[in-house]
N, C-alpha and C positions, 0 to 999 in steps of 0.2 A: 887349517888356516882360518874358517869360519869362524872358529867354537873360539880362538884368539879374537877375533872382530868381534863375537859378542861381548869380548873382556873388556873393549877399548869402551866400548858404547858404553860398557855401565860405568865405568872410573870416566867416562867425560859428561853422562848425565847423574850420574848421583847428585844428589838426593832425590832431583827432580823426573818425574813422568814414573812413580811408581811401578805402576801398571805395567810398562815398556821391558821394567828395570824386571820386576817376576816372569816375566814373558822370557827374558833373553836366559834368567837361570835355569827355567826350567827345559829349557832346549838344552842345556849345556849340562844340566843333569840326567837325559834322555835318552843322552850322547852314552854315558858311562862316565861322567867327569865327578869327582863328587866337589870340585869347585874349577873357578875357572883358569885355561890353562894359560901360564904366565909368557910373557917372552922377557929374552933376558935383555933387551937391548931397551926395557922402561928402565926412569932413573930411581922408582922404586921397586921395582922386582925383588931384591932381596929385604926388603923390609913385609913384603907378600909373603916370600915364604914365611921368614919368620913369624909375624903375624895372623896370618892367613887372609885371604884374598876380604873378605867382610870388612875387617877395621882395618887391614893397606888402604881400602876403598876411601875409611872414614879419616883417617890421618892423610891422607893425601889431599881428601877436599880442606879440610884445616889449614894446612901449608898453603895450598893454592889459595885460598879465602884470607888467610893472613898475608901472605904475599903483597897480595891485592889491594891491600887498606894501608900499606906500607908506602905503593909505589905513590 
């Protein structure tokens, strides 16, 4: 359930607090994860798997940032 909580923090700080952002992977590589574990009740989870967790990350803040400039 942690190694999930470090997944939220980094898909809700991305781009921002790099440092924070290496810190939470490398705990969750540490783990035995070789990236972070997904839950299925996000509304991109299946766009993670397919993608992999790094560019879901990056396509996610896009959407939200586009979103954004819309509302």
């Amino acid at each position: 359930a942690s190694l999930v909580n470090f997944s939220q923090f980094v898909r809700y700080y991305y781009p921002h607090h790099k440092e924070l952002l290496n810190e939470a992977k490398s705990i969750v590589v540490a783990n035995g994860y070789k990236s972070f574990p997904l839950s299925d009740a996000w509304p991109f989870a299946k766009v993670y798997k397919i993608l992999g967790f790094n560019n879901g990350v990056k396509l996610e803040y896009l959407a939200k940032t586009i979103i954004s400039k819309l509302k």
